[in-house]
PLY file of the C-alpha trace (Angstrom):
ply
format ascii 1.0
element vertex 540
property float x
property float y
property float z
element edge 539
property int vertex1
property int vertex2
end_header
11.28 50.54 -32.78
11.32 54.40 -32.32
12.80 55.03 -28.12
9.98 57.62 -26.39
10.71 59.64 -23.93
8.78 61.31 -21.50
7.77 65.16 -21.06
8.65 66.31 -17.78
5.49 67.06 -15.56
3.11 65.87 -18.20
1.74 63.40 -15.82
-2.10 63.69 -15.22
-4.91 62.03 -12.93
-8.32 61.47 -13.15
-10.12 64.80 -10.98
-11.80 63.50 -7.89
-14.93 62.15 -8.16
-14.74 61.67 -12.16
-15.27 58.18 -13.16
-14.25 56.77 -16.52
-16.84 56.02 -18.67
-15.27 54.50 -22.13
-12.36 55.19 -24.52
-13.05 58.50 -26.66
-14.34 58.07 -29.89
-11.91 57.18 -32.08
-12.46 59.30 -35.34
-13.34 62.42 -33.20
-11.12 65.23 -34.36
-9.38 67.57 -32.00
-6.85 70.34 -31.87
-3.71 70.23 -29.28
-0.99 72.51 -28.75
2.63 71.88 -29.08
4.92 73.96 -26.89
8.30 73.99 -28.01
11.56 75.03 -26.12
13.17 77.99 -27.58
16.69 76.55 -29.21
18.51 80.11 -28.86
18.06 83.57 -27.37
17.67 81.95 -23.63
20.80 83.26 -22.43
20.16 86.92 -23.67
16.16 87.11 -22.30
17.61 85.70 -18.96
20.59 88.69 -18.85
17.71 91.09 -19.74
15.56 89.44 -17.13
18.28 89.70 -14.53
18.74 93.44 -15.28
15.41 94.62 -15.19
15.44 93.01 -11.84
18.10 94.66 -10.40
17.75 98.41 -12.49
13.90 98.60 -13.32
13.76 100.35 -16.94
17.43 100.13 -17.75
16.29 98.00 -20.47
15.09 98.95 -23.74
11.68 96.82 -24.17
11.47 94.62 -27.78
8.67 95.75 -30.18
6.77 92.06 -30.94
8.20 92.09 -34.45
11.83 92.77 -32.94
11.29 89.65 -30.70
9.45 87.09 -33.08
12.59 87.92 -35.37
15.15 87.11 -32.12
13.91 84.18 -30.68
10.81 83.48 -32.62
10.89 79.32 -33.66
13.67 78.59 -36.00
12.67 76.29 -39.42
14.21 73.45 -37.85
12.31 73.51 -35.30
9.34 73.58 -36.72
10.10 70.79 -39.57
10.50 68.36 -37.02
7.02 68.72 -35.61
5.66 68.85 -39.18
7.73 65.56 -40.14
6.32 64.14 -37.12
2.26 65.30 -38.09
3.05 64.25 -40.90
4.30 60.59 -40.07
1.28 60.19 -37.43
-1.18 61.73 -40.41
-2.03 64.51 -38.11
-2.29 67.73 -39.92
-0.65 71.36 -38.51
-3.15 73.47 -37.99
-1.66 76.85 -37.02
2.24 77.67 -36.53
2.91 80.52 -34.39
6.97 81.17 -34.66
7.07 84.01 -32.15
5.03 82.51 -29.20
6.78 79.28 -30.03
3.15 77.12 -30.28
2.17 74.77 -33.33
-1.31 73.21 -33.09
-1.60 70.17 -34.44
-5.51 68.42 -35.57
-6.21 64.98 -36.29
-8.22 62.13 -34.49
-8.20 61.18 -31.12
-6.92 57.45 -32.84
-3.66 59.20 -34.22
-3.07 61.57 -30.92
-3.07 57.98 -29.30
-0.73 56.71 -31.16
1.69 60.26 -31.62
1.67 60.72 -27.56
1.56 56.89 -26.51
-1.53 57.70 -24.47
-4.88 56.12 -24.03
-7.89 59.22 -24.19
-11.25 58.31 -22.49
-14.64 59.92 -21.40
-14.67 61.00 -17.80
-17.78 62.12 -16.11
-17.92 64.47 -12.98
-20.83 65.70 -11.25
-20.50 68.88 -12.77
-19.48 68.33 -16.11
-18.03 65.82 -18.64
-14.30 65.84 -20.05
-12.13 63.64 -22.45
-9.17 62.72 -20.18
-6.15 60.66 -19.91
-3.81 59.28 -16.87
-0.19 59.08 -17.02
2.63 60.83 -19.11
2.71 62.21 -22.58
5.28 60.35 -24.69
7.40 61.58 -27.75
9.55 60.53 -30.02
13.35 60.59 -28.99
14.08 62.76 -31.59
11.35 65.53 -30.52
12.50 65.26 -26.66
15.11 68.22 -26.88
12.64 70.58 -28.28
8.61 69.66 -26.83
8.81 71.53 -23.74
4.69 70.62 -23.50
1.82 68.97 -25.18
-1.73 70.67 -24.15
-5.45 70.10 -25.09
-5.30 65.93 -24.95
-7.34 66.11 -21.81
-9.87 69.11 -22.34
-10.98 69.14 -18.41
-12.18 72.89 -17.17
-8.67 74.03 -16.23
-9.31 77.16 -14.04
-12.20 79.04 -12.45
-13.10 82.85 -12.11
-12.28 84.57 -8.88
-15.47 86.82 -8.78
-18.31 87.14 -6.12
-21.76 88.01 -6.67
-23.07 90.18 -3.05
-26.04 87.33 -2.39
-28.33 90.51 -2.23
-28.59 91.63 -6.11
-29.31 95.36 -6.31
-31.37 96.18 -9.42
-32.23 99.88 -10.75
-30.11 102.76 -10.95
-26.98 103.63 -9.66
-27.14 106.74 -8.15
-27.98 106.14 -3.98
-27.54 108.23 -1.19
-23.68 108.40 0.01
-25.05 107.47 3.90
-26.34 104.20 2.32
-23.79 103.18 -0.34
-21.82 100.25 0.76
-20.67 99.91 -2.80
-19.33 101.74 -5.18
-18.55 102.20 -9.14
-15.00 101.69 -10.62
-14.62 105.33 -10.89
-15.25 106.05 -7.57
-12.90 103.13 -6.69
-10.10 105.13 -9.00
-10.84 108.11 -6.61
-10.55 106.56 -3.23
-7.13 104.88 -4.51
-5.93 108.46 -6.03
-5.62 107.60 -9.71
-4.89 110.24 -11.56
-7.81 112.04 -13.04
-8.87 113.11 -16.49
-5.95 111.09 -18.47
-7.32 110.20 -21.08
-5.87 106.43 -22.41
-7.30 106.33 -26.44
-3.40 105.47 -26.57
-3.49 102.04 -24.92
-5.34 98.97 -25.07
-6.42 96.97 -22.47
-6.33 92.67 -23.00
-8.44 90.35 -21.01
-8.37 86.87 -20.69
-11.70 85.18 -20.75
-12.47 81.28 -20.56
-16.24 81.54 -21.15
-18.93 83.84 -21.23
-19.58 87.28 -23.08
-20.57 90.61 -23.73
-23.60 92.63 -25.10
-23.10 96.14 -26.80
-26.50 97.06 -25.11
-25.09 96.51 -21.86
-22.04 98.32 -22.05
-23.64 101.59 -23.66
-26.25 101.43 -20.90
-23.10 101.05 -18.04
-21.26 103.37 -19.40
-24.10 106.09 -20.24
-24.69 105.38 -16.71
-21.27 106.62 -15.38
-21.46 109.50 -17.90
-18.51 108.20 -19.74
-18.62 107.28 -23.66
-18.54 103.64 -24.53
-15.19 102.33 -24.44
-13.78 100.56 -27.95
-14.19 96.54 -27.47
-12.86 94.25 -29.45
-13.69 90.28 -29.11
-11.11 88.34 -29.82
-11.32 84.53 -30.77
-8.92 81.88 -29.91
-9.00 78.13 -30.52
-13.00 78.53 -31.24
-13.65 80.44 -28.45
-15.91 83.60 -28.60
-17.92 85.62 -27.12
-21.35 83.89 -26.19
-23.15 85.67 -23.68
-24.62 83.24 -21.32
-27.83 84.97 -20.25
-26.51 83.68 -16.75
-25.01 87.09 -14.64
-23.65 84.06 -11.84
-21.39 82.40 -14.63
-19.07 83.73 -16.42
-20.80 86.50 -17.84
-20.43 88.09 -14.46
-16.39 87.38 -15.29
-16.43 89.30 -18.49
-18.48 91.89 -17.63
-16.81 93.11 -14.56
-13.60 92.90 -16.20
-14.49 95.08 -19.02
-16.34 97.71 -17.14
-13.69 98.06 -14.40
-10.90 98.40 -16.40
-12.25 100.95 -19.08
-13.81 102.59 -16.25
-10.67 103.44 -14.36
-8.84 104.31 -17.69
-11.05 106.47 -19.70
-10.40 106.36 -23.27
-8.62 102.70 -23.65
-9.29 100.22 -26.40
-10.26 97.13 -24.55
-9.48 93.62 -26.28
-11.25 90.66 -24.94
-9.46 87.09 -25.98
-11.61 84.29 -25.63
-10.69 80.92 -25.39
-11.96 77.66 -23.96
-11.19 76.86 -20.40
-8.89 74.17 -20.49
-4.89 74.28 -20.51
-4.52 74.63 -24.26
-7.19 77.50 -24.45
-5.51 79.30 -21.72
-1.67 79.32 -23.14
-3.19 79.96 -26.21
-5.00 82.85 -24.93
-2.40 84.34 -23.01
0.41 84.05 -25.88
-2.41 85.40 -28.22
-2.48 88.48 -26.43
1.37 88.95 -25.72
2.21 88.73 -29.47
-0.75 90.26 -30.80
0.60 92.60 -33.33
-3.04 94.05 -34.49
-4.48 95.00 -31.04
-0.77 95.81 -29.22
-2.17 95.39 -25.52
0.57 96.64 -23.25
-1.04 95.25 -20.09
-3.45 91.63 -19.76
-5.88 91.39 -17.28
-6.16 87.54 -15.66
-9.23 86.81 -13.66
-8.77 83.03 -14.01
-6.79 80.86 -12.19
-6.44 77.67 -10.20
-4.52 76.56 -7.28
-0.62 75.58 -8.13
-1.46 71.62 -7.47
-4.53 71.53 -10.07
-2.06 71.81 -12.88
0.29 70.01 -14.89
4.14 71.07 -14.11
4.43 71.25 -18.37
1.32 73.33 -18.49
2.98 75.49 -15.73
6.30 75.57 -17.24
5.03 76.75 -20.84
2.53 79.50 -19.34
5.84 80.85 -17.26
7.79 80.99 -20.25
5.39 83.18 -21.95
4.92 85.30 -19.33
9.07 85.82 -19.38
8.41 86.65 -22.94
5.83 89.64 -21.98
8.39 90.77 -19.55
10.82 91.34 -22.19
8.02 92.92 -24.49
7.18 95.41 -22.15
3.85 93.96 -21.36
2.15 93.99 -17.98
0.37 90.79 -16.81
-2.04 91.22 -13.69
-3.82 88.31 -12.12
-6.22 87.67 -9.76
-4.72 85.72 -6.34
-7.76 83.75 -5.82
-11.14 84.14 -3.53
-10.56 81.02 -1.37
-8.23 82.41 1.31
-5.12 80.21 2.09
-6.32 76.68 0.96
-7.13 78.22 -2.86
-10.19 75.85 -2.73
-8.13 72.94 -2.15
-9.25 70.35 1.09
-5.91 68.58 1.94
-5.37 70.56 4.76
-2.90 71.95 3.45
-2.00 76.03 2.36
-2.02 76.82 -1.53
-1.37 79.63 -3.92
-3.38 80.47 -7.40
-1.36 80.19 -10.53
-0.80 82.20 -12.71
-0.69 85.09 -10.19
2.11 82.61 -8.41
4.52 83.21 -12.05
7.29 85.31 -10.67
6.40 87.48 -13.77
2.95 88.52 -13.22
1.59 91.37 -10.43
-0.24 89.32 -8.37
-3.41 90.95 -7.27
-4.75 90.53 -3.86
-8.03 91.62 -1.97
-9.15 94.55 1.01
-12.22 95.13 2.10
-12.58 99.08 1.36
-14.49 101.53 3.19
-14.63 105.22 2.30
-16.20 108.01 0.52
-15.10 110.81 -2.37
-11.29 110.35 -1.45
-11.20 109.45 2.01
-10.84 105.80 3.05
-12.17 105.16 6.33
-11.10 101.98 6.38
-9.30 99.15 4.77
-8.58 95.44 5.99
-7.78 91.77 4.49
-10.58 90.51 2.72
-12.09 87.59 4.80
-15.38 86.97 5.02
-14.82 83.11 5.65
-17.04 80.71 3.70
-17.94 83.64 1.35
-14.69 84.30 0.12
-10.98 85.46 1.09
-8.18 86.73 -0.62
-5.97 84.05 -2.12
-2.00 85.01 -0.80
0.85 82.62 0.80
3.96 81.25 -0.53
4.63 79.27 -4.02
5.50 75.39 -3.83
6.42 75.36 -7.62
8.34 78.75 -8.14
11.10 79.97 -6.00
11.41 83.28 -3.88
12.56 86.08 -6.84
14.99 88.55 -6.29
13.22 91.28 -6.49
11.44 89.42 -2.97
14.89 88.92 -1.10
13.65 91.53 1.38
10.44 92.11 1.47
10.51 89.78 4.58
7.99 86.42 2.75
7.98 83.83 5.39
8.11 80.42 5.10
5.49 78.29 4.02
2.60 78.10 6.27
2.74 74.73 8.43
6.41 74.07 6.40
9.08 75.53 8.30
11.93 75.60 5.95
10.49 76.21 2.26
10.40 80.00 1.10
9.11 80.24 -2.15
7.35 83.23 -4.76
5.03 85.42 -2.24
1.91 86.26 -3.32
0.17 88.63 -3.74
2.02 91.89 -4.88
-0.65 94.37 -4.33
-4.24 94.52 -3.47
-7.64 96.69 -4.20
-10.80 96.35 -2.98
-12.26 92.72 -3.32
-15.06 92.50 -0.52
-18.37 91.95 -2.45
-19.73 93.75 0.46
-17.71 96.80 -0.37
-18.03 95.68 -4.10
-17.92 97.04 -7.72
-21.73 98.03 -9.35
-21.52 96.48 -12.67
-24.33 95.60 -15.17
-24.45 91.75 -16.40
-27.45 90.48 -18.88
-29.35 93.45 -18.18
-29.25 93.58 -14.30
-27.40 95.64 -12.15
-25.31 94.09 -9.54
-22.73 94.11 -6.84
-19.51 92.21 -7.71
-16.62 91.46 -6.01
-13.54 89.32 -5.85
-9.84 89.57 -7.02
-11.04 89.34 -10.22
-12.10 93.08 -9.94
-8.64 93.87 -8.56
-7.00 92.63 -11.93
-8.38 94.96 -14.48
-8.70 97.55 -11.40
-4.91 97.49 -11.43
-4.32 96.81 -15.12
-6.50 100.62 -15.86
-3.82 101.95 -13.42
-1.14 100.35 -15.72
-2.78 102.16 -18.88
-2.71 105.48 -17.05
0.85 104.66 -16.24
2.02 103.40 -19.48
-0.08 106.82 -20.88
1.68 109.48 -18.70
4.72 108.00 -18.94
5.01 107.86 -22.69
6.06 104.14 -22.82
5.44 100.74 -21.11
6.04 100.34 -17.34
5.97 96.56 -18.44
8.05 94.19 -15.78
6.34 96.04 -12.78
7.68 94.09 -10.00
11.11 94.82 -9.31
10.06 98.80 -9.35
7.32 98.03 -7.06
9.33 96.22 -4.71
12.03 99.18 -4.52
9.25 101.96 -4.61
7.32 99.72 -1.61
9.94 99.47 0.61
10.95 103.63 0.50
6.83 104.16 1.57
4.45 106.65 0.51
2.86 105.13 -2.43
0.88 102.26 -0.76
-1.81 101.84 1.49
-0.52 99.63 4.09
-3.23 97.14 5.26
-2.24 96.02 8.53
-5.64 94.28 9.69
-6.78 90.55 9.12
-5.62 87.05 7.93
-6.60 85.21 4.91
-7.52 81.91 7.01
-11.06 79.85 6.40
-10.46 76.23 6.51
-8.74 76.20 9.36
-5.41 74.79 6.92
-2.89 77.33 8.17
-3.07 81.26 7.11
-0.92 84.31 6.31
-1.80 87.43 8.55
-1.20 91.16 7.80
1.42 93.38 9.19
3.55 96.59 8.34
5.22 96.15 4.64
4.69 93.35 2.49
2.74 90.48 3.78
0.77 87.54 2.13
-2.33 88.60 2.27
-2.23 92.15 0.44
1.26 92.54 -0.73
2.59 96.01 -0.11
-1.28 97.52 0.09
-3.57 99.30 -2.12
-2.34 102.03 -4.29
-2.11 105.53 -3.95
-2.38 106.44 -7.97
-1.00 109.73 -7.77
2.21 108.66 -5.90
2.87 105.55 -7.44
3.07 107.55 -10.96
5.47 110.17 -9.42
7.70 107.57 -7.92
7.86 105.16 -11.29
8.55 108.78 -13.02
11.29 109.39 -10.52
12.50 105.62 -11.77
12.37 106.56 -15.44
15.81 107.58 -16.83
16.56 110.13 -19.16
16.54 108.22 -21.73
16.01 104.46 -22.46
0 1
1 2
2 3
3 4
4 5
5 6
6 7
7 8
8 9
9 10
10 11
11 12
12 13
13 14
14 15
15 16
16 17
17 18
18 19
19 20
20 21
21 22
22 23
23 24
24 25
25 26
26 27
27 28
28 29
29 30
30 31
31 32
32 33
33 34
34 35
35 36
36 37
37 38
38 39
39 40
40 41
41 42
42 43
43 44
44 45
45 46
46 47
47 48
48 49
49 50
50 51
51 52
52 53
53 54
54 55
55 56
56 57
57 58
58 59
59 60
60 61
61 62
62 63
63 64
64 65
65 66
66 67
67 68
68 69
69 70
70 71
71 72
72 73
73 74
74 75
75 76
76 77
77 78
78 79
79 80
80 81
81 82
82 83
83 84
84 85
85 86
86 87
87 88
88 89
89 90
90 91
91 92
92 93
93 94
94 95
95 96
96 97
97 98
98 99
99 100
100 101
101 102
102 103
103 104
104 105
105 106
106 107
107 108
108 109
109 110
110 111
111 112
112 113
113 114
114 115
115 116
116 117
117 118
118 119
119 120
120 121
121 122
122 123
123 124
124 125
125 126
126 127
127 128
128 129
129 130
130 131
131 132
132 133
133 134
134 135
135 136
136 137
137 138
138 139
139 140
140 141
141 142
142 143
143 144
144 145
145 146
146 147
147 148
148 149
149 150
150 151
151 152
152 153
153 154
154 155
155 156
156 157
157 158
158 159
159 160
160 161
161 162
162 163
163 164
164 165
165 166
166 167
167 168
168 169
169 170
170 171
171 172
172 173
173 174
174 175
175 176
176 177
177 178
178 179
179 180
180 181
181 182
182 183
183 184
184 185
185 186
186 187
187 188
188 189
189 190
190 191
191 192
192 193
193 194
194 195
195 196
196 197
197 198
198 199
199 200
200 201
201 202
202 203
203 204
204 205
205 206
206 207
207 208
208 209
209 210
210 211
211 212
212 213
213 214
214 215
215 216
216 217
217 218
218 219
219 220
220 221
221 222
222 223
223 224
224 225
225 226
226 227
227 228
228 229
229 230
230 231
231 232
232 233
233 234
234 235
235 236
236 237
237 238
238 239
239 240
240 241
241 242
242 243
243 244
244 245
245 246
246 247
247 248
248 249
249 250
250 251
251 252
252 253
253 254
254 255
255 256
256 257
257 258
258 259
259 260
260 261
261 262
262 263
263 264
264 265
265 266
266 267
267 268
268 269
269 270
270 271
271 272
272 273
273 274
274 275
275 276
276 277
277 278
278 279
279 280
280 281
281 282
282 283
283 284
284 285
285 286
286 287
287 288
288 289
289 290
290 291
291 292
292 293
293 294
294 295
295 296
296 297
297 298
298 299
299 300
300 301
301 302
302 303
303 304
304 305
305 306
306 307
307 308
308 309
309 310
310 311
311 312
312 313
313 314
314 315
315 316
316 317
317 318
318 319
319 320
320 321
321 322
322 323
323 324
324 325
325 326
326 327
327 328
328 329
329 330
330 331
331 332
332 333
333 334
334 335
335 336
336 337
337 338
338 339
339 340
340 341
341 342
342 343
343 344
344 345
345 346
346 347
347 348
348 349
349 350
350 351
351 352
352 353
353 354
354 355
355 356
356 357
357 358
358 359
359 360
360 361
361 362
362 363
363 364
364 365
365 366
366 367
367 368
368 369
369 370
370 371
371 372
372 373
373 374
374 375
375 376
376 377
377 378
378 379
379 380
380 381
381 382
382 383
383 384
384 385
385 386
386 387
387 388
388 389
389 390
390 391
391 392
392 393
393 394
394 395
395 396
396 397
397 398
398 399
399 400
400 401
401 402
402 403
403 404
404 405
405 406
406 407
407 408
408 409
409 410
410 411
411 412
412 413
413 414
414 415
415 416
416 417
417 418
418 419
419 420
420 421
421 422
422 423
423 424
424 425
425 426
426 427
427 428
428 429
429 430
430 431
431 432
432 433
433 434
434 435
435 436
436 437
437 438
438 439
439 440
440 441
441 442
442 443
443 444
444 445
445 446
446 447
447 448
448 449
449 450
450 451
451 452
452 453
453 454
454 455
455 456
456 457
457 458
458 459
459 460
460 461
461 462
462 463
463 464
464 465
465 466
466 467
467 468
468 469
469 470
470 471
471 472
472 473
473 474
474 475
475 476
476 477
477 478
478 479
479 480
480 481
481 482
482 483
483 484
484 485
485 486
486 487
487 488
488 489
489 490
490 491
491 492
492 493
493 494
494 495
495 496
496 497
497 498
498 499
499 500
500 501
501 502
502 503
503 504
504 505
505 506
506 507
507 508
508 509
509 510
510 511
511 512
512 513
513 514
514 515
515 516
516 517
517 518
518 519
519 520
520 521
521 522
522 523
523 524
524 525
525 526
526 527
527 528
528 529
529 530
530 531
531 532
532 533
533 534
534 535
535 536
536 537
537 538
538 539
């Protein structure tokens, strides 16, 4: 008899309120992803890790080919899973040797038997899901190398951290400066100081969407709008995902939408590349290593406006996202993620204080959310976004990941009602978030006023592209620069107003420097590029 072992943290429950209906069909086919630990080139990525921490840029980034050759999968690796399909007749779908994934197909019968688990129907009041409770199993022999198994249970993993203002405006644009209480992306870019009239056709732009789409018609009617040529968009599709237009501007066409017309507002001239995947933990990692390793479209930042509170996921779902995001550190590519819209609790009522993952991986710029007042270039004024049961900015301290050293002193506290634990603070930065100081976007044909960290992702992923196109190369790992340009002043807008508190669970308040709620502030464009050029040495 073949000895299993356990994965680590592969332990799942049913979701509240979901009640088990009946095994899954047996003969149903699905897809799941293998995650496999990288065998060699650990030691080197953490050394490069370590000094990009402590000297931002010192490091040469890897050109994806230059990696996938490094530390891509090695062929014994990869045999063993295939021996193992092979033995379970499931069939390998799709190796990827750089981002170290291999999805495997077969029937929900064989999966059973592969994993040891038991895969049922589960129905919520919201939706239905194939499921399964307790650990993932493998074979001894595959224990050293499966660092996860995703896509058994197909459960909506995240949510999108976006706001609709409850009053929809409809018809042009263009309204008297006395009564705007919203604004366009570029007039966003102006108040923060980007840098004007850069122009990006050097960069592309990757967002992560888990549902939703796009219309051409739209998008030349936005932009037209703003006076600005339609941006290049690409749709991406990943593990059947694509780009399906809802017809519905308060799902997630309101996600993909504002994503796309923020960002290539804000950075005239970029390609934009939109990955779409389904919204479970498979479709996610698979989206998100999809874009890191994509040699065709070469993003060199991701916008992530998706995300779900650190206890709503797996610790080997957690693990495997982390790892890729290490990878895109050492490929020079920027990830930016929204912290949430659910203040302190993340949407989560057990009293307790929670952060959003994936803005919580010590390797993304965590984006937080201000309520911005202010017209042409003059901010007026600019507080924590808290408008209680309508949404707050996500911020706090990380159970799961521990405080980096790039955070030693930047002065995170301890865990909110949990004296001793200091953890990953979140968020990084911030940007305007208040729907009611929101973004005007078009969705299905309507104009409205959209807000949420999910603006604040591809607001500050546009400032990346004008970054990474002044510059002349990727500013990639951000954090450790930001961290040493925050703490010299000067290239920050220092929010020192408001708390991030609605339930009543415990909250994070604002304060001079870096603080859970907003990170180090807004940016000030203009000064932030002269400071990362001051960072840049002669030659790298």
């Amino acid at each position: 008899m073949v000895k299993r072992i356990q994965i680590p943290g592969s332990e799942r429950s049913a979701l509240p309120k979901a009640k088990k209906t009946g095994p899954a069909m047996l003969d149903h086919e699905i897809t799941v992803t293998v995650y496999l630990r990288r065998s060699s080139g650990n030691e080197d990525l953490t050394e490069m890790m370590k000094n990009m921490a402590e000297r931002p840029f010192s490091q040469q980034y890897l050109s994806r080919s230059e990696f996938e050759q490094k530390y891509g999968l090695e062929d014994e690796s990869v045999k063993r899973v295939e021996e193992f399909a092979r033995e379970y007749n499931l069939k390998v779908k799709e190796t990827n040797t750089a981002s170290g994934t291999i999805m495997l197909c077969g029937t929900v019968e064989n999966f059973n038997k592969a994993f040891n688990v038991e895969l049922s129907e589960y129905e919520h009041p919201d939706f239905k899901y194939r499921g399964r409770t307790g650990p993932i199993e493998v074979p001894e022999g595959l224990s050293d190398i499966v660092l996860a198994v995703l896509g058994l249970d197909n459960r909506p993993q995240t949510r999108p951290h976006f706001r609709v203002l409850s009053e929809s405006r409809t018809g042009n644009f263009a309204r008297s400066q006395a009564s705007r209480s919203s604004y366009t992306p570029v007039q966003i870019a102006e108040l923060y100081n980007f840098p004007q009239n850069v122009d990006c056709s050097g960069q592309c732009i990757g967002i992560i969407e888990l549902g939703g789409g796009y219309t051409d018609n739209d998008l030349q009617q936005y932009f037209s709008n703003l006076g600005m040529p339609m941006p290049e968009v690409t749709a991406v599709s990943v593990n059947g995902g694509k780009n399906a237009p809802e017809g519905n501007p308060n799902g997630a066409d309101g996600e993909v939408m504002l994503d796309i017309e923020v960002a290539a507002a804000v950075a005239p001239g970029a390609k934009i590349a939109v990955y779409f995947a389904p919204n479970t933990d498979a479709g996610f990692l698979n989206a998100i290593t999809t874009a890191i390793h994509d040699k065709k479209n070469n993003p060199s930042v991701i916008s992530i406006s998706w995300g779900s509170a650190e206890a709503n996921w797996t610790s080997q779902a957690i693990q495997a996202m982390n790892q890729a995001f290490h990878d895109a550190a050492a490929l020079g590519v920027t990830i930016c993620s929204a912290a949430g819209d659910n203040g302190s609790s993340d949407g989560v009522n057990d009293g307790s204080v929670h952060v959003d993952f994936p803005a919580s991986s010590p390797y993304v710029l965590a984006c937080g959310g201000t309520k911005l007042q202010g017209s042409g270039q003059t901010i007026s004024s600019e507080v924590v976004w808290n408008e209680q049961n309508n949404g707050a900015t996500g911020g706090g301290v990380s159970t799961v990941f521990s405080l980096p050293d790039y955070q030693t002193n930047a002065g995170v506290p301890a865990l909110a009602g949990n004296g001793g634990n200091k953890g990953r603070g979140v968020p990084d930065i911030a940007g305007n978030a208040d729907p009611v100081t929101g973004y005007e976007v078009l969705v299905d044909g309507q104009s409205f006023v959209i807000g949420g960290t999910s603006a604040v992702a591809p607001l500050w992923a546009g400032l990346v592209a004008i970054f990474n196109q002044q510059l002349g190369r990727p500013v990639g790992f951000l954090n450790p620069a930001l961290y040493q340009i925050g703490q010299k002043g000067g290239s920050f807008r220092d929010i020192t107003s408001g708390n991030n508190d609605t339930s009543g669970s415990g909250s994070y308040t604002s304060g001079p420097g870096w603080d859970a709620c907003t990170g180090w502030g807004s940016p000030n464009g203009v000064n932030l590029l002269q400071a990362l050029q001051a960072m840049q040495p002669a030659e790298v």
